[in-house]
N, C-alpha and C positions, 0 to 999 in steps of 0.2 A: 236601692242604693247598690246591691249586688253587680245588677248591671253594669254602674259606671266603672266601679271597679274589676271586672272581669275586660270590662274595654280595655283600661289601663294595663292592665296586664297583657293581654293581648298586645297588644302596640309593643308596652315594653320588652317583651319575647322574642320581639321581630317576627310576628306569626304574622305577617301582610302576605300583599299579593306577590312583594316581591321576593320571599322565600318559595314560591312554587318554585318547581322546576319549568326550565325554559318550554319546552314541551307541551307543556299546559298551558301555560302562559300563548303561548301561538296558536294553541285551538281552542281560547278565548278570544285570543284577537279574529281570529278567522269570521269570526258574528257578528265586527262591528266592520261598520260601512266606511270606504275609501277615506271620504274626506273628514270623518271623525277618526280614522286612524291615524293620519296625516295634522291635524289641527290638535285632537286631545288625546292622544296615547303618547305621541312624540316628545311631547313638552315636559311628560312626567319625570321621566329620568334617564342619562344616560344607554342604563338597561336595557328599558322600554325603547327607547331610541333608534339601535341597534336589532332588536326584536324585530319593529316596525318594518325594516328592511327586509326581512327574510323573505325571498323571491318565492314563497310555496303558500303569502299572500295576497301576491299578485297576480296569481295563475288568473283567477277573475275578476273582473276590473267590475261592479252594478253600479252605473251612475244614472237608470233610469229615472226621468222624468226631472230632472235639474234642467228649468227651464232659463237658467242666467248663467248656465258652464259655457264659457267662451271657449273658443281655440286656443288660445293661450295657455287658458286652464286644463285643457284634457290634453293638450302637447306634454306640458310638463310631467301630466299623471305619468303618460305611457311614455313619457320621458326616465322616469325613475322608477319604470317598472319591466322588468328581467324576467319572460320565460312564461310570457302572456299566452290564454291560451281560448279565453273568453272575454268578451266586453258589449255589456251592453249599454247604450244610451240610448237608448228609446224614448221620444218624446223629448230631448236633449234641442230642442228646435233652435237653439242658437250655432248648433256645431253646422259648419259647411263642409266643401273640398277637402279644403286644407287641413282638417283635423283628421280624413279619411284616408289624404295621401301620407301623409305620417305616420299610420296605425300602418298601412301597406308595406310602407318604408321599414318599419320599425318590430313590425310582428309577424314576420312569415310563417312561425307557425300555430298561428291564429286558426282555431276548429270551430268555434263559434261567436257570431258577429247578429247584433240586433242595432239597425240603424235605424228603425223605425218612427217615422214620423222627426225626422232632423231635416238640415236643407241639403243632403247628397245628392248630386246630380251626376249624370251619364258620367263624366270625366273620372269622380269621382269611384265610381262604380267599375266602368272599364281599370283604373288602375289597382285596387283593389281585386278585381277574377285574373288580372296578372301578375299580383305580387303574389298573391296567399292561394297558394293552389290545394292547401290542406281542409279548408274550410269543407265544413262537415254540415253544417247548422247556418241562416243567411235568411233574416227577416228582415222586410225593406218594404214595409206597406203605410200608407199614408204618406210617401216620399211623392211632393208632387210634383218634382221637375223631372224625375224619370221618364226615359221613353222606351220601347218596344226596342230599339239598336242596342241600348248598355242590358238588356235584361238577357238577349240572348249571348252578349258576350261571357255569361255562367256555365255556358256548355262546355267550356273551358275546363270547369271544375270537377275533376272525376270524381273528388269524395264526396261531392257534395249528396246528402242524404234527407236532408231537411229544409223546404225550403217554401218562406210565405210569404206573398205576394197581397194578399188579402186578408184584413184583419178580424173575418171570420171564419177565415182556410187555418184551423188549428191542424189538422193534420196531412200539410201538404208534404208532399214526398217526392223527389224526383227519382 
């Protein structure tokens, strides 16, 4: 029965999550994933709300393997996200073009991109190695409309440092 009453106290203290300092509170959120940030941190409380926004957790966007994220939906993500600087959707098979020319559009200084296994094609590709010339990191294997013309338009890219073409080329390197 101590328990329940150690709860009650607790609660009544105000000893929650929402007496941390903000600070803590951001490098808790930093562990939970985009769209459970977006769906169940938001909702909590004004606070958390606010929190949710801080652009230092959206430096990386992980939406690997969400196989029902439309364009619509990852428009919006890197819609309401500031200072982006990784994202990956790997395996994201529903995203096309149009969700790559908007990342182009939207995040030039984008250092690392895993498109891996989505429907990006040359168009795609090509506008991307001319918007984001920063990109450091650039996985694109299992992308089956690619051809040999959008792959060499990467020469473009002087930082490029890291880069797989093949999903058992873990350490490819240009």
């Amino acid at each position: 029965m101590t328990g329940m009453s150690d709860k009650a106290s607790l609660a009544g203290s105000g000893a929650g999550l929402d007496s941390l300092p903000d600070s803590l509170l951001l490098r808790i959120f930093a562990y939970i994933e985009c769209d459970d940030l977006c769906l169940g941190v938001r909702p909590v409380s004004r606070h958390w709300y606010r929190l949710s926004h801080d652009f230092s957790l959206w430096r990386d966007i992980k939406l690997a393997y969400r196989h029902s994220l439309t364009d619509d939906e990852f428009i919006a993500i890197i819609d309401a996200c500031h200072h982006v600087v990784s994202i990956n959707v790997q395996c994201c098979d529903s995203l096309t073009d149009r969700s790559f020319i908007h990342v182009a559009e939207s995040c030039p200084d984008i250092e690392k991109l895993v498109v891996s296994g989505t429907k990006i094609s040359d168009q795609g590709l090509l506008y991307i190695a001319k918007q984001c010339p920063k990109i450091k990191e650039l996985e694109i294997y299992s992308c089956k409309v690619l051809t040999v013309h959008s792959v060499k338009s990467l020469l473009c890219l002087r930082e490029l440092r890291r880069f797989r073409l093949n999903e058992r080329d873990r350490k490819s390197v240009v």
